[in-house]
C-alpha positions as CSV (number, residue, x, y, z in Angstrom):
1,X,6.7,-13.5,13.7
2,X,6.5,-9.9,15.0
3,X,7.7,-7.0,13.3
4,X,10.2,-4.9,15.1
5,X,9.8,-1.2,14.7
6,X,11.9,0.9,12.5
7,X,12.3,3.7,14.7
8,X,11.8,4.6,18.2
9,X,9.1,6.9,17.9
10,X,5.5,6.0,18.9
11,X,4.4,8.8,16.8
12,X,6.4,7.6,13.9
13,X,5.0,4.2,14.0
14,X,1.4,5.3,14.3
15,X,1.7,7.4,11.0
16,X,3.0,5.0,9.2
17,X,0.5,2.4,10.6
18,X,-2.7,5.0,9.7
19,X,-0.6,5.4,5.9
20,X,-0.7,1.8,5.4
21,X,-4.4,1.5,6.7
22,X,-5.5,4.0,4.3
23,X,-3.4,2.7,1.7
24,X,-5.5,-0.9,1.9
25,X,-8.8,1.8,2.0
26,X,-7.9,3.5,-1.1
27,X,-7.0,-0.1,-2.7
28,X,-10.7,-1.7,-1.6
29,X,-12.5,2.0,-2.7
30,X,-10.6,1.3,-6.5
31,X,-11.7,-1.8,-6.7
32,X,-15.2,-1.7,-6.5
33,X,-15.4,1.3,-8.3
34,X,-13.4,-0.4,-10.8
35,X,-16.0,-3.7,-10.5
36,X,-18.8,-1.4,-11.3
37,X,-17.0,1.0,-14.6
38,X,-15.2,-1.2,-16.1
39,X,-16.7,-4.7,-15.2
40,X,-15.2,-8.0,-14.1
41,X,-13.1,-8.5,-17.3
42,X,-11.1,-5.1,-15.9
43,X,-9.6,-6.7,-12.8
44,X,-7.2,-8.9,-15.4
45,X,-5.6,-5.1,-16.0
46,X,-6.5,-3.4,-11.8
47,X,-5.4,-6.2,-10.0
48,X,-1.9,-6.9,-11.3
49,X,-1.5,-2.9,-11.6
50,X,-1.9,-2.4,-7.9
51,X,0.6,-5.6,-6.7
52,X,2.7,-3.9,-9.0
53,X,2.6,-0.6,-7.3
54,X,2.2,-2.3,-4.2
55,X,5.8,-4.2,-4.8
56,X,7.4,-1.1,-5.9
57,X,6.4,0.8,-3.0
58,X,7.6,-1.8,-0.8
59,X,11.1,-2.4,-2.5
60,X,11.3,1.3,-2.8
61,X,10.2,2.1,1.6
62,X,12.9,2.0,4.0
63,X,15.9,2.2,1.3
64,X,19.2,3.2,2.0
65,X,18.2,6.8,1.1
66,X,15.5,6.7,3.8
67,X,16.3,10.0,6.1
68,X,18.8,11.2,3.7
């Protein structure tokens, strides 16, 4: 299953490719820092944090009010 692009840009589509690359960077970078201050016990409270951002951002992407 491919995913078709939202826009015609090329530019537009490589931005938001990089954003979500660095978004998966930033995730891995919290969680071992997290692994190391808080301990193991501490990914009951990062882990279902982040899906929970992660969901939200994605509900909240491409809305109706995208562009507006």
């Amino acid at each position: 299953m491919t995913r078709e692009s939202d826009s015609n840009e090329p530019a537009a589509d490589a931005a938001r490719a990089v954003g979500r690359g660095l978004l998966w960077v930033v995730i891995a970078v919290v969680v071992v820092l997290e692994m190391f201050l808080i301990g193991p016990l501490g990914l009951i409270i990062v882990i279902p944090a982040l899906l929970a951002i992660w969901f939200a951002v994605g509900f909240t992407a491409g809305g109706p009010a995208a562009g507006a």
